[in-house]
N, C-alpha and C positions, 0 to 999 in steps of 0.2 A: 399748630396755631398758637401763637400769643396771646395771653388772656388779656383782658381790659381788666387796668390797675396796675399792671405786670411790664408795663411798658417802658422801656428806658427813653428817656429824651435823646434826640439824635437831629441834629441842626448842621445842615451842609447847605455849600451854594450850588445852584443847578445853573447850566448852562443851555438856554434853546438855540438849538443846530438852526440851519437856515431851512430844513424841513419841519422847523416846528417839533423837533423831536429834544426828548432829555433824557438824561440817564441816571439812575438812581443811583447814587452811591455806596460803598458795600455794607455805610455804619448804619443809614437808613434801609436798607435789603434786611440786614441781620438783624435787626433792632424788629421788625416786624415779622420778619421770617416768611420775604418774598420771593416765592418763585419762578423761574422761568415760564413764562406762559398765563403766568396768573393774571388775572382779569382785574383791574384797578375801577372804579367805580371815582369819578371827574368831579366835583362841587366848587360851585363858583358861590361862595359866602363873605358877605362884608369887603369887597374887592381883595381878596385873596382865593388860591386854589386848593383845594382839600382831597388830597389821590385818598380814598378810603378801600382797602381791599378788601376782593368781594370773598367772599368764604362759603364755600357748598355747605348747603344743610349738613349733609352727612356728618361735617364735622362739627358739628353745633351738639350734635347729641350728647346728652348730659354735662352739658356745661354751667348750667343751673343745679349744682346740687341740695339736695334737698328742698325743692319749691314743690309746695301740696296740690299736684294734679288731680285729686276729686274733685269736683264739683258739681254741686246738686244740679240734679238735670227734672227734667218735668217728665212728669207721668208716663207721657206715652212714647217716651225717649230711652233707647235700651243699649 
């Protein structure tokens, strides 16, 4: 997974097939580190399209390092 911050800029033109379909290019693929089968997540913001890739929890783990996970909890909360 590619961290945010970490991203390279990568600006192609996409072409839509007559099925409504497009293809990612390989500099946008590699630039995000898309996979075959990976699940794109669609936003339609300010009349433009936003593919945002969805990323399984799994891999989110510890990607915040060091952010202080205690917090005070009430009484009867264990």
């Amino acid at each position: 997974m590619t961290k945010p911050g970490s991203i390279p800029t990568a600006s192609e033109t996409l072409t839509v097939s007559s099925k409504y379909q497009v293809v990612l290019p390989r500099r946008v693929r590699e630039a995000l580190g898309i996979r075959p089968g990976q699940k794109l997540q669609a936003l339609v913001i300010g009349g433009r399209i936003e593919l945002v890739p969805i990323v399984p929890m799994r891999e989110l783990r510890g990607f915040l390092p060091g952010l202080d996970t205690d917090v005070p909890r009430e009484d009867d909360r264990e």
